[in-house]
C-alpha positions in Angstrom: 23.0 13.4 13.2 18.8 12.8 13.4 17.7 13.2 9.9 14.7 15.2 9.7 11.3 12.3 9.4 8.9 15.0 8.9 7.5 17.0 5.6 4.9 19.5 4.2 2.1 18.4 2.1 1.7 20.6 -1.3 -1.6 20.0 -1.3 -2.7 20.0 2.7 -0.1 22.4 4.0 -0.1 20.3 7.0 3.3 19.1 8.2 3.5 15.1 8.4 5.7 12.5 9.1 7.2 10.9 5.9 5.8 7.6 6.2 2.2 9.8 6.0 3.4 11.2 2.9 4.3 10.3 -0.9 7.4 11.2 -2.1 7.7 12.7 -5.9 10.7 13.7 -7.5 11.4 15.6 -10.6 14.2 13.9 -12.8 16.8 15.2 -14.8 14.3 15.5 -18.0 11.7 17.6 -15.9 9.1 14.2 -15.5 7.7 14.4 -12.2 8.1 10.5 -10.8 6.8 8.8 -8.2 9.4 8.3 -5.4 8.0 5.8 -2.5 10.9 4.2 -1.1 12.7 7.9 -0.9 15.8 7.0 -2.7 16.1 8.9 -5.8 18.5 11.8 -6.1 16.5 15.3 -5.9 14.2 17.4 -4.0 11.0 15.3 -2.4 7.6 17.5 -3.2 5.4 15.4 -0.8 1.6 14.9 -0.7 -0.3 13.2 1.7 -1.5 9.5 1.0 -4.8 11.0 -0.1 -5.9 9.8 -3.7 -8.1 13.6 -3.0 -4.9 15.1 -1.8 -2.9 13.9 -5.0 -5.9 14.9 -7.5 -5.6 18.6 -5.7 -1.9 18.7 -6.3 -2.4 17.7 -9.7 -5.9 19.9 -10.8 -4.4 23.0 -9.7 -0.5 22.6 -10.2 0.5 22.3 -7.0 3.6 20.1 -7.9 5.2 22.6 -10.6 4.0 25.9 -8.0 6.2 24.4 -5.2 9.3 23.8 -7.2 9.1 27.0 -9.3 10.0 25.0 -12.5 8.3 23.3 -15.4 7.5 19.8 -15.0 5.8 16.9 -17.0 3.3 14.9 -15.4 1.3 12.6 -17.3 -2.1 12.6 -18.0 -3.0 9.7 -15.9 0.0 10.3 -13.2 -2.9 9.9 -10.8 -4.1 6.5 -11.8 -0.8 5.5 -12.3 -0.1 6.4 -8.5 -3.1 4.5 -7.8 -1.5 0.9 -9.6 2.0 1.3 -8.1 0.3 1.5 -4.7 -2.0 -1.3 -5.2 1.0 -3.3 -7.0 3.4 -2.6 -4.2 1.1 -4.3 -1.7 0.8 -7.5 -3.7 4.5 -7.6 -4.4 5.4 -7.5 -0.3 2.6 -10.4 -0.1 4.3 -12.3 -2.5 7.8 -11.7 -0.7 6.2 -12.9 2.6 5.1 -16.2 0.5 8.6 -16.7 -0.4 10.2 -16.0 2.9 7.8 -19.0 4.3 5.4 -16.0 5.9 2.5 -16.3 4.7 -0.4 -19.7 4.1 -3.0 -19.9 1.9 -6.5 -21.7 1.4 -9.4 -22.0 4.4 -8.0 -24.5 6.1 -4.6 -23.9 7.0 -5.6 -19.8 7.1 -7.7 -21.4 10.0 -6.0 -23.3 11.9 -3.3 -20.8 12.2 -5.7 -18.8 13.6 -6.3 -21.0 15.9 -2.5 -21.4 16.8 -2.6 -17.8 17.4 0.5 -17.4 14.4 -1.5 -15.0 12.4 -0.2 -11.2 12.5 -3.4 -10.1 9.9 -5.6 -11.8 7.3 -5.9 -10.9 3.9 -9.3 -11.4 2.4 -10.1 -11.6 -1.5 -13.1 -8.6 -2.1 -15.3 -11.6 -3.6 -14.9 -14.0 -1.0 -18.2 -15.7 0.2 -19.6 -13.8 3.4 -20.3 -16.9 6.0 -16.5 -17.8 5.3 -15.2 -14.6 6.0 -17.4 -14.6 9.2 -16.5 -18.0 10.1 -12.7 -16.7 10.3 -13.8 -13.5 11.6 -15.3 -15.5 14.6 -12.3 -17.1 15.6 -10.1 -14.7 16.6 -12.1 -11.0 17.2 -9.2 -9.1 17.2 -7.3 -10.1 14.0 -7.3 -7.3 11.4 -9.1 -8.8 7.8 -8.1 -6.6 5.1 -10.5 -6.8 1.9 -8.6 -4.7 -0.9 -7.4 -7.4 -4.0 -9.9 -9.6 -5.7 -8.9 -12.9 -6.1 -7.2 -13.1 -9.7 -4.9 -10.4 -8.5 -4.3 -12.4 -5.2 -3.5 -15.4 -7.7 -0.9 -13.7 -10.0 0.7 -12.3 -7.0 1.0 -15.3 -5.1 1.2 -18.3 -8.2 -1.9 -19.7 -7.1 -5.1 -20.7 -8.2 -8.4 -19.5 -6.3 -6.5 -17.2 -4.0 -9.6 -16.4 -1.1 -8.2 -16.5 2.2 -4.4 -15.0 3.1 -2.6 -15.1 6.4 0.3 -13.7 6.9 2.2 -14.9 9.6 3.6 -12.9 12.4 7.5 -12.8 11.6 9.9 -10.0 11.3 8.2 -9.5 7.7 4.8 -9.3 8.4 5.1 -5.2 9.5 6.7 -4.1 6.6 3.8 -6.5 4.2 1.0 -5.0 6.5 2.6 -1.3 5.8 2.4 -1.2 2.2 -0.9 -3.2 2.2 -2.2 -0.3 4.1 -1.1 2.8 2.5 -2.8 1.4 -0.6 -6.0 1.0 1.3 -5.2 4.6 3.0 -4.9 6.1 -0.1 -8.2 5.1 -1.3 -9.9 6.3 1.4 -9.2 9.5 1.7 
């Protein structure tokens, strides 16, 4: 049996596929918790990965209108949407660094490039412009994503002065890229 991959947003109405979508889930004790690897027991309420979607659902109820029944959310349910996103990304970087996916530092971030081994580069938000457009220059088509600053990038990964990330293409590297960008989708819209 096909298991059904698409969902209504509370907020949007729109019907999505689920990996568009955050999953919420209200637990035994009424909290309403997020629910992004859709595994916890329960109905799904689903909003889009919209930081403006999710601050809808939560101004005008949306979450406790679609269910019928009283729920606690927590005052800063959004933010703390916001950090588990933004968490989960740096947690699947530091899984590709242990599964031997991923290099660090200028150098070897280049010359991977150059080996054409690189599925996408991750770029600290206070990296120095000419090196980002010295990398940027060597291979036009590889995707740069600038969303962590570089402490973050150096608590994820155990390192010190975390700049330059490349993530190697391997069977992990979809799955790293996935999460790294529904953090970055989130914010956007």
């Amino acid at each position: 049996m096909q298991q059904d991959t698409t969902r209504k947003c509370i907020a949007s109405g729109e019907i999505k596929e689920t990996d568009a979508l955050l999953r919420f889930v209200k637990t035994p004790d009424s909290r309403l918790v997020p629910d992004f690897n859709k595994k916890l027991e329960g109905r799904g309420l689903y909003v889009s990965n919209s930081k403006t979607l999710l601050k809808k659902a939560l101004e005008k109820n949306l979450f406790i209108k679609s269910i019928h029944l009283f729920l606690k959310i927590p005052e800063n349910f959004e933010q703390e949407v916001e950090h588990l996103l933004y968490q989960k990304g740096l947690d699947w970087l530091n899984l590709a660094r242990k599964a031997g996916a991923l290099v660090t530092g200028f150098e070897k971030v280049k010359a991977n490039i150059v080996k054409h081994k690189v599925a996408f580069v991750v770029e600290a938000t206070n990296a120095a412009e000419d090196s980002s457009q010295k990398l940027e220059a060597l291979h036009q088509n590889l995707e740069m994503l600038k969303i962590y600053n570089t402490d973050d990038l150096d608590k994820a990964l155990n390192k010190e002065n975390t700049v330059f990330v490349a993530v190697l293409k391997s069977d992990i590297a979809p799955k790293v890229y996935e999460n790294i960008k529904k953090y970055q989708t989130f914010m956007e819209n």
